[in-house]
N, C-alpha and C positions, 0 to 999 in steps of 0.2 A: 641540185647541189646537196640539200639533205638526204634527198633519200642515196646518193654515194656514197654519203657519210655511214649512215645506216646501214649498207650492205659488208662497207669496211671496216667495218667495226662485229662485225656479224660472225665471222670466224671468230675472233678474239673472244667474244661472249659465250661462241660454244667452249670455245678453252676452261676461260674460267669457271662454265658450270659443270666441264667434267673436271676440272683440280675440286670446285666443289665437292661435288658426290663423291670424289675420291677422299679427299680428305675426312667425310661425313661418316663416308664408311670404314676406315681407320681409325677412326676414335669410336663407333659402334664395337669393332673388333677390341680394341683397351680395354672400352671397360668390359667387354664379357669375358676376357680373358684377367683381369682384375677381381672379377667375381669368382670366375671360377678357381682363382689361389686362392682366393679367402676362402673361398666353399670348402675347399681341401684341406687346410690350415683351422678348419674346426673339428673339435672332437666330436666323434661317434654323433652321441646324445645328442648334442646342437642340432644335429644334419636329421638324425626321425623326423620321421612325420608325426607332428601332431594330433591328436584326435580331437574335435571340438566336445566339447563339453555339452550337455545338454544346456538348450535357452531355454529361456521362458518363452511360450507364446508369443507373437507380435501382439494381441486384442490385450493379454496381459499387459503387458511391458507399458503399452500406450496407458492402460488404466494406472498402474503404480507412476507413472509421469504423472500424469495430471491429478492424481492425489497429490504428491507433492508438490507439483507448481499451485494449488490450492492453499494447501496446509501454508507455506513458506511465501507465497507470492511470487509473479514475474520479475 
């Protein structure tokens, strides 16, 4: 008796997981087309590429932390 239940139910469940993925993937489609107006809708300058700045060192960076979590405390 269950397992008829289970097979009749079994189409429906394909249903709803393709409205899922459909739906999933229409709103993947909004927002990349929401992005890409905004993208558009900013000036020039905004849209470069950035260049990073030089870091400091990671061995640095970790020693100036831990001076200051010294100096100041946890």
């Amino acid at each position: 008796m269950k397992e008829k239940k289970v097979l009749e139910l079994s189409p429906e469940s394909a249903l709803l997981k393709k409205l899922r993925d459909r739906a999933i993937s229409q709103q993947e489609t909004q927002k990349r087309k929401f992005w890409i107006e905004k993208l558009a809708a900013m000036p020039e300058s905004t849209r470069d590429y950035l260049e990073i700045k030089d870091a400091p060192e990671p061995s640095h960076l970790f020693r100036k932390v831990a001076e200051r979590l010294l100096k100041e405390g946890a």
